[in-house]
C-alpha angles and dihedrals in degrees: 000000000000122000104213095164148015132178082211110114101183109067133169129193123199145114121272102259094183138009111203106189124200115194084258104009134036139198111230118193109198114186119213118215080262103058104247116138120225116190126212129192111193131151120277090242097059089052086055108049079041094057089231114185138149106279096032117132117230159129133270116202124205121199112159135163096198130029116188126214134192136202127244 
């Protein structure tokens, strides 16, 4: 399957650098060229039927109606 468009602005690409399962959700860190860490939780179904795994090149997609932000 080809993604040839997507109404999501904020993209990531990386590779998976850990996969955390939970017997029905994961955490899944994905680490951008730049370092940054983006953290997915998704079920355990879903890594599965992905194929999810340390190593693994992909995109996180961000789609959010709130962001919080905190002061120092």
């Amino acid at each position: 399957m080809t993604i040839t468009a997507i109404n999501v602005r904020n993209q990531f690409r990386g590779k998976i650098k850990e996969v955390i399962e939970g017997p029905v959700v994961s955490e899944v860190d994905v680490e951008t060229p730049s370092g940054l860490i983006v953290t997915s939780v998704i079920t355990t179904r879903s890594v599965k039927e992905l194929g999810l795994k340390p190593g693994k090149e992909v995109i996180a997609l961000v789609k959010s109606t709130e962001v919080s932000i905190a002061t120092l």
